[in-house]
Backbone as a printed PyTorch tensor [residue, N CA C, xyz], in Angstrom:
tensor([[[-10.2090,  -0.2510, -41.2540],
         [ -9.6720,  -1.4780, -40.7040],
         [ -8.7210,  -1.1110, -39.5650]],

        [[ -9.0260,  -1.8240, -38.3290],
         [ -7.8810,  -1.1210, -37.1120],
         [ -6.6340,  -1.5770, -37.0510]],

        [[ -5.4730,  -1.4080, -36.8020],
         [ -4.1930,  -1.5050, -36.8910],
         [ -4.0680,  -1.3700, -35.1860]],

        [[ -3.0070,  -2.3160, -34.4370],
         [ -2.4760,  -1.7130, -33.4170],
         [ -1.2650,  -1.7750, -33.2250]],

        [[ -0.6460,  -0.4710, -32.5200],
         [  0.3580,  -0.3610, -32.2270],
         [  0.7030,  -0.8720, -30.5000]],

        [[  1.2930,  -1.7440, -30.2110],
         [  1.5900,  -2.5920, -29.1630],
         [  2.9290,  -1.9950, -28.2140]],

        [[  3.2870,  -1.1220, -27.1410],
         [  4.9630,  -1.1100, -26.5820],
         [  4.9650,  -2.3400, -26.0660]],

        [[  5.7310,  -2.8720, -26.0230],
         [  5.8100,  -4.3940, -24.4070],
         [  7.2580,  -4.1110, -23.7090]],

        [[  6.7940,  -4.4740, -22.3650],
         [  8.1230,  -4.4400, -21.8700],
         [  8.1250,  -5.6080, -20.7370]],

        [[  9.2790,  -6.2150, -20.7910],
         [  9.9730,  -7.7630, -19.4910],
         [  9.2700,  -6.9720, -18.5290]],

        [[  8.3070,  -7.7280, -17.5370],
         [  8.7270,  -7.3210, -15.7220],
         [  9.7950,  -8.2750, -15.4620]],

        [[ 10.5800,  -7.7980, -15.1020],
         [ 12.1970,  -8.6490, -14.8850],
         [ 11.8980,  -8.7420, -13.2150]],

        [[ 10.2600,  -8.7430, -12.3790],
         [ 10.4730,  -9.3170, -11.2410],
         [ 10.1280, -10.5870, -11.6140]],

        [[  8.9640, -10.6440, -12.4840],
         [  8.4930, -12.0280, -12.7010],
         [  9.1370, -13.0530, -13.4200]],

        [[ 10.2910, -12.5410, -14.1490],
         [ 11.2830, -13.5290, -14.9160],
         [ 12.0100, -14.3660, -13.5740]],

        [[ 12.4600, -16.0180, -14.1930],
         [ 12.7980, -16.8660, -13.0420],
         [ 14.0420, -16.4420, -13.0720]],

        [[ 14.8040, -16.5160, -12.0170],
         [ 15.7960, -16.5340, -11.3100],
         [ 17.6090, -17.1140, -11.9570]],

        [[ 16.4140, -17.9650, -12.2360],
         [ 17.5580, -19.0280, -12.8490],
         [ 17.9380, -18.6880, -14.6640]],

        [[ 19.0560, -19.0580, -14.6470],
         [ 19.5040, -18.8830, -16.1020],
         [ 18.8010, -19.4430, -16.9450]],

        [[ 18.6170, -21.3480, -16.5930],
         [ 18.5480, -22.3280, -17.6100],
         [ 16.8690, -21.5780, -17.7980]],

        [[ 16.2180, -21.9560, -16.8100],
         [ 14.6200, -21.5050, -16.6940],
         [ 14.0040, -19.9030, -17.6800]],

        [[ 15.0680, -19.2300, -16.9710],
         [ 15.0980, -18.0190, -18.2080],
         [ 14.8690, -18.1370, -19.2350]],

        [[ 16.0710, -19.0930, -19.4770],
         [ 16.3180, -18.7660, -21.2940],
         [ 15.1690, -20.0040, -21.6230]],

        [[ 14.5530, -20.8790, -21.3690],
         [ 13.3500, -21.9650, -21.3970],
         [ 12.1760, -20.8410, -21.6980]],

        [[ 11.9740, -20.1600, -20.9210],
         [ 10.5060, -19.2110, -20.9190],
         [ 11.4840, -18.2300, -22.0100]],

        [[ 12.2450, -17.4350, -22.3340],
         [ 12.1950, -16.7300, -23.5090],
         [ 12.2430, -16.8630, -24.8120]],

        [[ 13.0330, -18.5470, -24.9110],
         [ 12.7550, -19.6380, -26.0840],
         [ 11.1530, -19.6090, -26.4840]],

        [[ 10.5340, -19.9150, -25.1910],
         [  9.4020, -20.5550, -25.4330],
         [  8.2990, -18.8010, -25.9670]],

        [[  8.6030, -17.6570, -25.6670],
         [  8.1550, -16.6560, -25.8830],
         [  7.7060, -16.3180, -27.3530]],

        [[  9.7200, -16.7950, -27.3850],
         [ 10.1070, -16.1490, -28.8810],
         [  9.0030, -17.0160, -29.6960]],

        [[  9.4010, -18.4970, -29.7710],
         [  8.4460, -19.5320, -30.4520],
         [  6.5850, -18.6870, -30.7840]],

        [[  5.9280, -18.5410, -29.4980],
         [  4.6790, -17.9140, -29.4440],
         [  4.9430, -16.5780, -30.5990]],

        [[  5.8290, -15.5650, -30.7810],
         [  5.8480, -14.8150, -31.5110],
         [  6.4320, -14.3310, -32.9150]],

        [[  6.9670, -15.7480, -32.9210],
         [  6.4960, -16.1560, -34.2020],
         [  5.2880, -16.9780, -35.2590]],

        [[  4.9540, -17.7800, -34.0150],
         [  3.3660, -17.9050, -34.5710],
         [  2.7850, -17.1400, -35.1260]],

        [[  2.5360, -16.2340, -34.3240],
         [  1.6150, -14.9580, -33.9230],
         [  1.9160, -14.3170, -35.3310]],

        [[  3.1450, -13.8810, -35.5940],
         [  3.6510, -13.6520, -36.8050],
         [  3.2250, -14.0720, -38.5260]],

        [[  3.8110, -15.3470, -37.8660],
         [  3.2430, -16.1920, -39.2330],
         [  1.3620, -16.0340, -39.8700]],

        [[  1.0830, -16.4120, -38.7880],
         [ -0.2460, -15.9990, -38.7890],
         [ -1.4230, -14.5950, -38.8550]],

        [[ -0.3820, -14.1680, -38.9110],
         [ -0.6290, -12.2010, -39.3580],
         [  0.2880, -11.9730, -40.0920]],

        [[  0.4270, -11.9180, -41.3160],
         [  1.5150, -11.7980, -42.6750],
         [  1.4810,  -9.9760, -42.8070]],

        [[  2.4290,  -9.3560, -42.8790],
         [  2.6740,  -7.9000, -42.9640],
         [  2.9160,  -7.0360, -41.4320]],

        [[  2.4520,  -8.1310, -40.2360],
         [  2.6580,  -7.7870, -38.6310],
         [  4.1360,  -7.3840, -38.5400]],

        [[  4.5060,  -6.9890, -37.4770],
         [  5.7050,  -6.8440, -37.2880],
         [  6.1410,  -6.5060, -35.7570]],

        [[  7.4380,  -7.1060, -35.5890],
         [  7.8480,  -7.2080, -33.9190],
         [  9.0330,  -7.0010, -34.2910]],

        [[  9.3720,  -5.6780, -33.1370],
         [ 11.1770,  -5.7460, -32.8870],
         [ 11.3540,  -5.6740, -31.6330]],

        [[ 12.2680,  -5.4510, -30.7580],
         [ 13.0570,  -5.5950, -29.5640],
         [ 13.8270,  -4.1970, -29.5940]],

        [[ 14.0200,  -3.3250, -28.2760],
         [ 15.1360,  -2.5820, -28.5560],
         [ 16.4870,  -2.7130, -27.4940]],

        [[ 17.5940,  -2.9980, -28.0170],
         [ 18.4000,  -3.5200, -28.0260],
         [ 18.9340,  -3.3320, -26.4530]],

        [[ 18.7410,  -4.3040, -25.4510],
         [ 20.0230,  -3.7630, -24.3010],
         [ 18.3190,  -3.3840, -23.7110]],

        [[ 17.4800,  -3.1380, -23.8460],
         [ 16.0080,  -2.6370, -22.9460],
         [ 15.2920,  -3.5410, -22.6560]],

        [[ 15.1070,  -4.8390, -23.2270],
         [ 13.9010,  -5.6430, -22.3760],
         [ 12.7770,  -4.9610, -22.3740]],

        [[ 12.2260,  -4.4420, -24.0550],
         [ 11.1700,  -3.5390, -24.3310],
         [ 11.3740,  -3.5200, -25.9640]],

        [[  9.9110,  -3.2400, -26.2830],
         [ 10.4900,  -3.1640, -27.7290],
         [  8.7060,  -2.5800, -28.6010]],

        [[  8.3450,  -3.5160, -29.2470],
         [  6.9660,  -2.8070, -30.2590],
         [  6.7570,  -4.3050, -30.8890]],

        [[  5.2130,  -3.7220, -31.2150],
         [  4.9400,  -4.9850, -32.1460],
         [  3.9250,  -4.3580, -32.8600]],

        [[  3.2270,  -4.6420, -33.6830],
         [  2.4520,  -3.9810, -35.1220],
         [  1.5070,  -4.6250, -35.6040]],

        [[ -0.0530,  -4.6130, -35.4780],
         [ -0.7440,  -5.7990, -36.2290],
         [ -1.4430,  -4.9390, -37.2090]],

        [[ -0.7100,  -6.1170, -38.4620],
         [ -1.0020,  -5.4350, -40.1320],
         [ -2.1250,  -6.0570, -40.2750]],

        [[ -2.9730,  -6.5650, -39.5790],
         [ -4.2030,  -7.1280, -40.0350],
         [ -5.5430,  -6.7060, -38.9680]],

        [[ -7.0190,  -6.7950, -39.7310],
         [ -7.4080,  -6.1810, -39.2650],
         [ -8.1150,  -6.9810, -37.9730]],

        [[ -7.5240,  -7.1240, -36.7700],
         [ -7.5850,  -7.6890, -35.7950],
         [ -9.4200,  -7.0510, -34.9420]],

        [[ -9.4070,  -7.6280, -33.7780],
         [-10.0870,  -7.0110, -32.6210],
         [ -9.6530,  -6.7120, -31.8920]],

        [[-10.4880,  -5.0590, -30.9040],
         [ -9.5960,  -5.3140, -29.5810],
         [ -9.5630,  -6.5680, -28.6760]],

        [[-10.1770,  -7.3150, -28.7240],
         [-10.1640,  -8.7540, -27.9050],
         [ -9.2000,  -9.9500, -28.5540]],

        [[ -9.0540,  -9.7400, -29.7490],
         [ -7.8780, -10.4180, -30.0860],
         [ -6.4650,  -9.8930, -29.6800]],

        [[ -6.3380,  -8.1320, -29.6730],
         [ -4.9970,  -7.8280, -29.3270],
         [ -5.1470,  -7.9150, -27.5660]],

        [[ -6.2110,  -8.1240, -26.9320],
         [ -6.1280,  -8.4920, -25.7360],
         [ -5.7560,  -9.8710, -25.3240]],

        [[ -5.9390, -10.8050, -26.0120],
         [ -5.9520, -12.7900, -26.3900],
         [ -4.1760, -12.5420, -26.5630]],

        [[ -3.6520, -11.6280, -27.1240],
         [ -2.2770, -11.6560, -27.5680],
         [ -1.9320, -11.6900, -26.6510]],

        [[ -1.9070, -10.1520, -25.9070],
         [ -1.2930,  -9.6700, -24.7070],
         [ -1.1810, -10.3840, -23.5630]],

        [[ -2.4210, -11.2150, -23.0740],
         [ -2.8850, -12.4340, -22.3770],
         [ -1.5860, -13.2990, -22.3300]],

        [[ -1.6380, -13.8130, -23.6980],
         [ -0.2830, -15.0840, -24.1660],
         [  1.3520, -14.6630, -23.2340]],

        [[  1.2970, -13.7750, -23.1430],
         [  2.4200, -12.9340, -22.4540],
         [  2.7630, -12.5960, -20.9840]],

        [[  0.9330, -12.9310, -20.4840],
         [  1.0420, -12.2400, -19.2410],
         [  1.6820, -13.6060, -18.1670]],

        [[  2.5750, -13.2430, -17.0480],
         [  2.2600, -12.0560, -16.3260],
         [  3.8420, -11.3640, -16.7560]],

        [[  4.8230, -12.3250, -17.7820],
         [  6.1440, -11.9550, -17.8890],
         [  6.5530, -10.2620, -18.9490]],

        [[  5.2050, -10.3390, -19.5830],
         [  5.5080,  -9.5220, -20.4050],
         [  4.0780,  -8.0270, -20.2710]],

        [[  4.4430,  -7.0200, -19.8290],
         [  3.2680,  -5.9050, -20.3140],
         [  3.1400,  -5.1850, -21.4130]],

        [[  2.0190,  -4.9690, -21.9080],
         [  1.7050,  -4.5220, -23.1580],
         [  1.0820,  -3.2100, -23.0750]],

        [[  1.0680,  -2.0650, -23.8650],
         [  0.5090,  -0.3790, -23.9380],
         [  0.0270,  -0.7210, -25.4300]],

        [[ -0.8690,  -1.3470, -25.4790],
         [ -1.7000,  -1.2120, -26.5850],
         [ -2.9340,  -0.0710, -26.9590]],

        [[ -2.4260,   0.6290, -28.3590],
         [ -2.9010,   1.8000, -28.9010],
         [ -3.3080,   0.9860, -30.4560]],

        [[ -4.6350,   1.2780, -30.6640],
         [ -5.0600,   1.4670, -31.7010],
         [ -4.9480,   2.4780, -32.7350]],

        [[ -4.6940,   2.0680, -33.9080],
         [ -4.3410,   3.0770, -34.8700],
         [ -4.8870,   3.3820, -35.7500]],

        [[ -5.2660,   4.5990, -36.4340],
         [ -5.6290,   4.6950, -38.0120],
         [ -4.8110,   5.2020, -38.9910]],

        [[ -5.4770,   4.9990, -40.2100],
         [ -4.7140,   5.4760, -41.5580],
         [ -4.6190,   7.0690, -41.4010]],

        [[ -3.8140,   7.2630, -42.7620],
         [ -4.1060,   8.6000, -43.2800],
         [ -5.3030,   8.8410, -43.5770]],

        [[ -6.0340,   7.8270, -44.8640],
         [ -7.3410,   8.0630, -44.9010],
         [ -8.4020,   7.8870, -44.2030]],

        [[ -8.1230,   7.4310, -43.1470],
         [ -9.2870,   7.2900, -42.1060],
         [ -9.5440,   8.9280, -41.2160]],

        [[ -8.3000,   9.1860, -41.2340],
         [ -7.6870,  10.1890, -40.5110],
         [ -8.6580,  11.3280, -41.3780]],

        [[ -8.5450,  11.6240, -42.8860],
         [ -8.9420,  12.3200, -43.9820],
         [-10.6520,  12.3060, -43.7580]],

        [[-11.3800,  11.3470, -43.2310],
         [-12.6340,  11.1580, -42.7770],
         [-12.7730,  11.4630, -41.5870]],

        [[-12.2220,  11.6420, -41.0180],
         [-12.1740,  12.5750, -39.8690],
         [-12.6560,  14.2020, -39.8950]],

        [[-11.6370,  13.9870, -40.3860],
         [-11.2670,  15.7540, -40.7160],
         [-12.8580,  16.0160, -42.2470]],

        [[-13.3730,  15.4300, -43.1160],
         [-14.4400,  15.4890, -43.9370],
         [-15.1170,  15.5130, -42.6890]],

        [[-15.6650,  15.2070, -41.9000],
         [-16.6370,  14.9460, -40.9410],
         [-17.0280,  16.0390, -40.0260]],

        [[-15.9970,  16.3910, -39.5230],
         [-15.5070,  17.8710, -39.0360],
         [-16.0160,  19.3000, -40.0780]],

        [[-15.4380,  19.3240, -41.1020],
         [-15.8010,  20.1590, -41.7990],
         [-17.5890,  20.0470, -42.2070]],

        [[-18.2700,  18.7080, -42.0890],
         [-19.7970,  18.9670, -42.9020],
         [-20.4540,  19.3640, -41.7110]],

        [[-20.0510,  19.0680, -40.2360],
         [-20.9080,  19.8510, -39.3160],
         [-20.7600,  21.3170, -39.1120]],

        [[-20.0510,  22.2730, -40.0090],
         [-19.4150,  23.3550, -39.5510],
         [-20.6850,  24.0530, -40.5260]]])
C-alpha cells in the first residue's frame, strides 16, 4: 500500500501583499487541510516553526494522482516534493527478491 511523504513550502512571491488578504488565503488553506485530514484518518501535517515549510504524510493508501489532486489544491501558493514511500516489509520484499535472482 503506498504512503507519501509530502515537503511543502509558501512561495512568499505569490502570497498577497496585503495583511487582511493574507491571512483570508491562509485561513482558507488551513480550512482545505483539514478536510484533507479528516478525510484521511491516521494522515498527518505539521509546519516548521518560523519557515513557511513544513511535511505532510498520507496514512492511506492514496494514488499518485490523488497526491497530485492534493498538491494542485495548493497551487500556485504552496510547492510540494512529493516522495513515495514504503514499509519495512515491503522493503523485506525487496531485499527476498534480490536474493532469489542471485
Amino acid at each position: 500500500m503506498p504512503r507519501y511523504f509530502s515537503i511543502w513550502e509558501m512561495d512568499q512571491t505569490k502570497m498577497p501583499a496585503d495583511p487582511k488578504e493574507r491571512l483570508a488565503l491562509l485561513k482558507q488553506m488551513s480550512d482545505m487541510t483539514k478536510k484533507w485530514l479528516k478525510e484521511h484518518p491516521g494522515s498527518e501535517w505539521g509546519g516548521f516553526v518560523g519557515e513557511g515549510k513544513g511535511f505532510a504524510i498520507s496514512a492511506t493508501s492514496g494514488t499518485a494522482l490523488e497526491m497530485n489532486m492534493v498538491s494542485l489544491m495548493f497551487a500556485p501558493y504552496v510547492k510540494n516534493t512529493v516522495y513515495q514511500a514504503i514499509s519495512i516489509e515491503e522493503f523485506d520484499e525487496v531485499l527476498k527478491a534480490i536474493e532469489q535472482r542471485k
